[in-house]
C-alpha positions as CSV (number, residue, x, y, z in Angstrom):
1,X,10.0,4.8,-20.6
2,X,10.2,6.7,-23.2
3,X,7.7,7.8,-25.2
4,X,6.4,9.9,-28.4
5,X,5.1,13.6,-28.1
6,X,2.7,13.4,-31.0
7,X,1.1,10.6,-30.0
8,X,-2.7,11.0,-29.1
9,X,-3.0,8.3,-26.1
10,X,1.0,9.3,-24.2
11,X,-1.2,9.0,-21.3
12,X,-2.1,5.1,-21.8
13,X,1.2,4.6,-23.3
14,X,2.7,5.6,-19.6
15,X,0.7,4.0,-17.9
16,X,1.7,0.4,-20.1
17,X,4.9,1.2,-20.0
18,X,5.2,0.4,-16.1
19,X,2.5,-2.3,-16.2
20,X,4.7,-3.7,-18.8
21,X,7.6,-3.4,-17.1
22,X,6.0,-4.7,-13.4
23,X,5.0,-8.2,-16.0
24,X,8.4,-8.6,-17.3
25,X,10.5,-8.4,-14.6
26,X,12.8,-10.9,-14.6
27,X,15.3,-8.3,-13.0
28,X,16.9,-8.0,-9.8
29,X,16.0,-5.4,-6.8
30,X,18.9,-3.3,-7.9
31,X,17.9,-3.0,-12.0
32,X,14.3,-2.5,-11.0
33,X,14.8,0.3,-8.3
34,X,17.4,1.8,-11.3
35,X,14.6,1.8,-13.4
36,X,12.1,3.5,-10.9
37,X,14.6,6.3,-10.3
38,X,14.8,6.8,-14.2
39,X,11.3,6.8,-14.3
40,X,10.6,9.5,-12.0
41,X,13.4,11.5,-13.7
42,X,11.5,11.0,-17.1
43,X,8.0,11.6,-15.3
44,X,9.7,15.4,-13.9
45,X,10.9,16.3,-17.4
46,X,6.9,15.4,-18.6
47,X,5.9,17.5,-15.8
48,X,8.5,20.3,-16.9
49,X,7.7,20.1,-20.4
50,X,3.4,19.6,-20.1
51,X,2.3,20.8,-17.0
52,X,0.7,18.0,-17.0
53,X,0.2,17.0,-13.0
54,X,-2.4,14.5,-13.3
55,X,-0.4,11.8,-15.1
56,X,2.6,12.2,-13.1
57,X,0.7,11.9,-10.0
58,X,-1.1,8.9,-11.6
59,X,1.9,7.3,-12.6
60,X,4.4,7.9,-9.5
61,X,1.1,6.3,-7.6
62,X,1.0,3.3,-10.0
63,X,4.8,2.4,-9.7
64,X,4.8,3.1,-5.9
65,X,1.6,0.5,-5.1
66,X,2.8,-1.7,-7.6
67,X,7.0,-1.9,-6.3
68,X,7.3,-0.8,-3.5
69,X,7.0,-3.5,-0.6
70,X,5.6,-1.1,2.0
71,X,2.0,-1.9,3.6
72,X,-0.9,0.5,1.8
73,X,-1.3,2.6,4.8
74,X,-0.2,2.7,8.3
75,X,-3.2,1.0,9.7
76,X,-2.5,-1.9,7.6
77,X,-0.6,-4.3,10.2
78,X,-2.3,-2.6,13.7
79,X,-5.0,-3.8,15.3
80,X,-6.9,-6.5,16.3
81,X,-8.3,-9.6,13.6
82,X,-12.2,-9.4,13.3
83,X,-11.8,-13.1,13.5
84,X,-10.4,-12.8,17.1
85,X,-12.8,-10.7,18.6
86,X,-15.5,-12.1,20.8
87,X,-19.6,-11.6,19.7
88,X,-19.9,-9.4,22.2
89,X,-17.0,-7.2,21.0
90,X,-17.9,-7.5,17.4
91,X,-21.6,-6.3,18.8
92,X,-20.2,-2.8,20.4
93,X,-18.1,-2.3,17.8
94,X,-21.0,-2.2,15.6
95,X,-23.1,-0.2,17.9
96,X,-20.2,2.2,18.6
97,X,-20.0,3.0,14.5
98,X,-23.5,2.9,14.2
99,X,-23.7,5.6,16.9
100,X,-21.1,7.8,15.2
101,X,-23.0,7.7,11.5
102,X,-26.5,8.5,13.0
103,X,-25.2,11.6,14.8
104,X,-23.4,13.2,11.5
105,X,-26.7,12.6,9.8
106,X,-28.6,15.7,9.5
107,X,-32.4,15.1,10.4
């Protein structure tokens, strides 16, 4: 990921960079988690050398949703399937969040 300092759109050219890379890869776990590692190294000498902290958020958040194999969030796999829940349970579910909207509305 390397990429040029006078160039107007280093931003997008980051960003492509890792979207290329995620389309191409024809590598192995190891080569791509070797390239991840070098990519946050080159995104902390950006963030050393620019200040800039809103493309090396953005782009440690783009390689992490799009290679790492964690679920998005903890509440991903917990819980019960709306498919499995009875009428009546879907009904006071319902209720229960219209309830909690309609009291944090001011009048």
């Amino acid at each position: 990921m390397i990429m040029s300092n006078n160039n107007d759109n280093y931003e997008l050219d980051y960003y492509l960079s890792i979207i290329d890379f995620f389309q191409n890869q024809d590598t192995n776990k190891e080569t791509t988690e070797i390239w991840k590692n070098k990519s946050f190294i080159q995104l902390m000498k950006v963030l050393k050398r620019t200040r800039n902290k809103e493309l090396v958020k953005n782009a440690i958040i783009l390689i992490l949703s799009l290679f790492d194999e964690m679920p998005p969030d903890i509440y991903n796999n917990r819980g019960i399937k709306v498919n499995s829940l009875t009428n009546s349970d879907k009904l006071s579910y319902v209720n229960l969040l219209k309830s909690e909207f309609i009291s944090d509305v001011p009048n």
